[in-house]
C-alpha positions in Angstrom: -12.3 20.6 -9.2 -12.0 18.8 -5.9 -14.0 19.8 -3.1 -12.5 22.1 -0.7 -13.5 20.0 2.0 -11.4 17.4 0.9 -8.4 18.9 1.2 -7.7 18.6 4.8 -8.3 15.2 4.8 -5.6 14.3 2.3 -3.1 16.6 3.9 -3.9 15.7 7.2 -3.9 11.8 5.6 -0.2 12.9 4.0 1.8 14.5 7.2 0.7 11.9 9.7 1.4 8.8 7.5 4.5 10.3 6.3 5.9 11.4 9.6 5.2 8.0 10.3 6.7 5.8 7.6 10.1 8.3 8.3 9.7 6.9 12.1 9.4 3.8 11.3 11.8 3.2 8.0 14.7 4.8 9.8 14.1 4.3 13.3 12.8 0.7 13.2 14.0 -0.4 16.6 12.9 2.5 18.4 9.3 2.9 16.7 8.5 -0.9 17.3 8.4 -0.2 21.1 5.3 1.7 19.8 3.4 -1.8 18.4 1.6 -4.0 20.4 3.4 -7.1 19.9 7.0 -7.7 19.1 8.3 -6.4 15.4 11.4 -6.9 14.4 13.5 -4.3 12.2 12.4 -5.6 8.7 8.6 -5.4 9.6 8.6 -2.3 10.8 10.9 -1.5 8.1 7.5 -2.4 5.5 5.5 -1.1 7.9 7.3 2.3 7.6 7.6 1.6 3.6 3.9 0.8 3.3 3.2 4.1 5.6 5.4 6.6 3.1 4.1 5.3 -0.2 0.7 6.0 1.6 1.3 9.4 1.9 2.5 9.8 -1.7 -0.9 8.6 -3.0 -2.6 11.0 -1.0 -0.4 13.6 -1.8 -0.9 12.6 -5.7 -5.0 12.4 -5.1 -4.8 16.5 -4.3 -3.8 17.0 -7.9 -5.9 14.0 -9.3 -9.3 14.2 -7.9 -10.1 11.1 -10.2 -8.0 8.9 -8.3 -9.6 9.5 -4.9 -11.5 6.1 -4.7 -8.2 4.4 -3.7 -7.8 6.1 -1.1 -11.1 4.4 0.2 -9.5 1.4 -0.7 -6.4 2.3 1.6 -9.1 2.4 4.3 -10.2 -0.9 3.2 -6.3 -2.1 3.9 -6.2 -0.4 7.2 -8.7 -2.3 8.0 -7.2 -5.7 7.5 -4.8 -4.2 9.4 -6.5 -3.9 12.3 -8.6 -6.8 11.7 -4.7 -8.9 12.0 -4.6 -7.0 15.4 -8.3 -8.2 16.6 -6.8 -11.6 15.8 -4.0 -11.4 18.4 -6.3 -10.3 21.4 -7.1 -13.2 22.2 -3.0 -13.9 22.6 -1.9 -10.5 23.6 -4.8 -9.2 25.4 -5.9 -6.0 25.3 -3.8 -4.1 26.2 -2.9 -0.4 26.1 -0.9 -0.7 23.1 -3.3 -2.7 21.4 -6.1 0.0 22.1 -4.3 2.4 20.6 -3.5 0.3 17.2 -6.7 -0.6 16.6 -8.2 3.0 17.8 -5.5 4.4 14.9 -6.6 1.8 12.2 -9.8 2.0 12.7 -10.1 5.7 13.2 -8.3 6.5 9.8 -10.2 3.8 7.8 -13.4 5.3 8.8 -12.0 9.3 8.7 -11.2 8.3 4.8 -14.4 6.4 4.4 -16.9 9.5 5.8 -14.7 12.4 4.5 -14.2 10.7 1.0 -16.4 8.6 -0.2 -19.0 11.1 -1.1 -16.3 13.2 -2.9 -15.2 10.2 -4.9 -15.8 11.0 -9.2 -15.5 14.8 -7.9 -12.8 16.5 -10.6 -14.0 13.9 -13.0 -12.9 15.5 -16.8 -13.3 13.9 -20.2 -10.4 11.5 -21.1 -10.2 10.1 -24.3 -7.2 8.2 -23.2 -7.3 4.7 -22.9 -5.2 2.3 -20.2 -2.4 0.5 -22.3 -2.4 -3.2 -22.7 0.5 -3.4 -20.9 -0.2 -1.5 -18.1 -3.9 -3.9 -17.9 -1.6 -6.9 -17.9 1.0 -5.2 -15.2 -1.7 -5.2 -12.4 -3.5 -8.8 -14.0 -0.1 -10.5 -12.5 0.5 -8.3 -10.0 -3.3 -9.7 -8.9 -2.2 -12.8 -9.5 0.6 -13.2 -7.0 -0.6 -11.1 -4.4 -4.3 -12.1 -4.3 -3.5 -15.9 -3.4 -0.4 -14.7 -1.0 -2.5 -12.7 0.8 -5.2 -15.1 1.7 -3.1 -17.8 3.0 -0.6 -16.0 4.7 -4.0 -13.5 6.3 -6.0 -16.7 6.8 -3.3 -19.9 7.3 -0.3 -18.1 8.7 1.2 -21.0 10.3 1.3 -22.8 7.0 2.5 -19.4 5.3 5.1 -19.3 7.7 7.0 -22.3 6.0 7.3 -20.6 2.8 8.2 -16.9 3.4 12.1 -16.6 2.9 12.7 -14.9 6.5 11.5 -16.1 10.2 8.3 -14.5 11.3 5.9 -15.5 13.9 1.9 -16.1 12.8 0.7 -12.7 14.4 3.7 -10.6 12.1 3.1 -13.3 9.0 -0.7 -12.2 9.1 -0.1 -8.7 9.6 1.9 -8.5 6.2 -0.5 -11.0 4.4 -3.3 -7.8 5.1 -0.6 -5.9 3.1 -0.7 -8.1 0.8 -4.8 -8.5 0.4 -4.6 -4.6 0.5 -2.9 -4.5 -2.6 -5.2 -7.3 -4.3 -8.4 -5.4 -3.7 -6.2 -1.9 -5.3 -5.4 -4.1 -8.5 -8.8 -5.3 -8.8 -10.0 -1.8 -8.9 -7.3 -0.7 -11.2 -8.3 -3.3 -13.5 -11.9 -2.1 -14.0 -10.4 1.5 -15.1 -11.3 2.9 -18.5 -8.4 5.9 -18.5 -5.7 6.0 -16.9 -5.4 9.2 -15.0 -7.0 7.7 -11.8 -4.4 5.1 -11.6 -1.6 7.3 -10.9 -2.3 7.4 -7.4 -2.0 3.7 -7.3 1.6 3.9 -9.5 2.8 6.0 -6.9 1.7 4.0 -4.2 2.9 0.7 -6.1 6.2 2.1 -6.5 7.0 4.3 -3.4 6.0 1.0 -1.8 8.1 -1.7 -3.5 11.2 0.1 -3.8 11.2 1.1 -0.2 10.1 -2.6 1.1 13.2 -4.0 -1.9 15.3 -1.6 0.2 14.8 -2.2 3.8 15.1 -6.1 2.6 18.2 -5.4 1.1 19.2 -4.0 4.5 18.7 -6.9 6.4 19.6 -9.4 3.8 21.3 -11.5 6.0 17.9 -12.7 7.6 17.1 -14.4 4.1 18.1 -17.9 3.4 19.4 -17.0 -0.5 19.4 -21.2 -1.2 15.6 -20.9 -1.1 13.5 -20.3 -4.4 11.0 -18.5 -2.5 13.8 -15.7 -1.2 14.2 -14.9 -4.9 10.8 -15.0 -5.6 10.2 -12.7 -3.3 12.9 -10.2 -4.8 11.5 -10.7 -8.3 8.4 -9.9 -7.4 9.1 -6.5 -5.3 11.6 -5.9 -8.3 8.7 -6.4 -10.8 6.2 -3.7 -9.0 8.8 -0.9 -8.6 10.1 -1.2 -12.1 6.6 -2.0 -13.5 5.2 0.7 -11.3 7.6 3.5 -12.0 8.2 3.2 -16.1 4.0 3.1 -16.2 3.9 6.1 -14.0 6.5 7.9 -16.4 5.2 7.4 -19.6 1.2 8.3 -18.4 2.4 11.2 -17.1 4.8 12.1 -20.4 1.5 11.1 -22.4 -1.0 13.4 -20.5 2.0 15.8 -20.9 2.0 16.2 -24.4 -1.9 15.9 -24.6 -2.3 19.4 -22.1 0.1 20.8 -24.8 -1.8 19.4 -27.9 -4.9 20.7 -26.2 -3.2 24.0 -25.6 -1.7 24.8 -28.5 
C-alpha cells in the first residue's frame, strides 16, 4: 500500500494542476497575462492540455502506487520547462513574472522529487502480466517522433521554427519542444517496463494530453497552413497518441479486470 505520506502530495499535485489546465484550456487569453512572455491562445491552450492530463496521472498514481516513478519523470518535464524560461532571461529579463515561473517549475519539480522519490516501488504486488507487443511498439514510435522533435525544436528553435505548421516565436517553439523532450524521457521509461500496471499513469497522461492538445488545435485551425505536410503530420501524430493511448488504457484495465475476478473467484 502506498505510503500515507504520499497522499498529499498527489492530491495537492492533482487540484493545483487541474485548476490550472481548466484556467488555461478555457480561459487562454486571460491566463496568458499570467506568463512571462507573450503566449498566444493555442499555447496556452497545450499549456492548459499538458497541465489537466497532469493531474489525471497523479490522480491515477493514488490508486496505482506502481506507477509513481512518472510522476518523477513529470518533475523531470517541469524542469525543461523552466530550463526554456532560464533561456529567455537573458531576452526578457528577470522579471516579476519570470520569478514566479521559474519559482513554480522549480518548486513542483523538486516537491515531487523529495516527497516521491523515496516512495517510488511502494505498493509494488506480483504481476504475472506481461506488456503486449503492441503496446512495446506504441511507445517505440511514439519515441521515435518525439525524441528527435524535441531536441531540435528545445535546442535549434529558430531552425524548428520553419517546419512547425503554425507561427511561433523561438522562446514559445522551445517551450513546447521541452513538452516534447518530456514525453521522450516518459516513453523511454515505459519501454523498460516488465507489467503493465505502472504504465497506466502514463496512458492517462498520453491520452488526456493528446486529445485535449488535437482539440484546442482544432479550435484554432485556421492558424495552420493545411497545404503543408508537416500540418498533417502533426495531426496524425496527436491522433496516433490519443487513440493509441486510450484503446491500450482500455484493454489493460479490462485485462486486470478479469484477472481480480479470476483471482477472486
Amino acid at each position: 500500500m502506498m505510503k500515507r505520506a504520499l497522499t498529499p502530495v498527489l492530491w495537492a499535485h492533482t487540484i493545483i494542476t487541474g485548476f490550472a489546465g481548466v484556467l488555461f484550456f478555457l480561459w487562454p487569453a486571460e491566463s496568458a497575462t499570467l506568463w512571462p512572455w507573450p503566449l498566444p491562445a493555442l499555447a496556452a491552450r497545450f499549456m492548459g492540455s499538458l497541465f489537466i492530463a497532469g493531474a489525471g496521472c497523479s490522480l491515477v498514481c493514488l490508486r496505482y502506487a506502481r506507477g509513481l516513478f512518472v510522476m518523477i519523470l513529470l518533475a523531470a518535464g517541469d524542469t525543461l520547462i523552466a530550463l526554456a524560461g532560464l533561456f529567455a532571461v537573458a531576452e526578457l529579463g528577470l522579471t516579476p513574472a519570470m520569478i514566479v515561473f521559474l519559482a513554480f517549475y522549480l518548486g513542483v519539480a523538486l516537491l515531487l522529487v523529495v516527497a516521491l522519490l523515496p516512495g517510488v516501488g511502494s505498493g509494488a504486488t506480483v504481476d504475472t502480466n506481461t506488456v503486449p507487443s503492441a503496446l512495446r511498439l506504441f511507445f517505440l514510435v511514439h519515441l521515435i517522433v518525439v525524441l528527435p522533435v524535441g531536441i531540435t525544436m528545445f535546442f535549434l528553435p529558430q531552425w524548428a521554427q520553419s517546419l512547425w505548421p503554425w507561427r511561433m516565436t523561438p522562446i514559445n517553439v522551445r517551450f513546447l519542444g521541452a513538452f516534447f523532450l518530456g514525453a521522450a524521457l516518459i516513453s523511454i521509461w515505459a519501454l523498460r517496463q516488465r507489467s503493465p500496471e505502472p504504465l497506466l499513469p502514463v496512458l492517462v497522461l498520453y491520452a488526456l494530453f493528446a486529445t485535449l492538445a488535437t482539440i484546442a488545435s482544432l479550435i484554432h485551425i485556421r492558424l495552420f497552413d493545411t497545404a503543408r505536410v508537416a500540418t498533417w503530420a502533426f495531426f496524425a501524430l496527436y491522433v496516433f497518441v490519443a487513440a493509441g493511448s486510450a484503446l491500450s488504457l482500455w484493454r489493460l484495465v479490462r485485462t486486470r479486470s478479469r484477472s481480480v475476478r479470476a483471482a477472486s473467484s
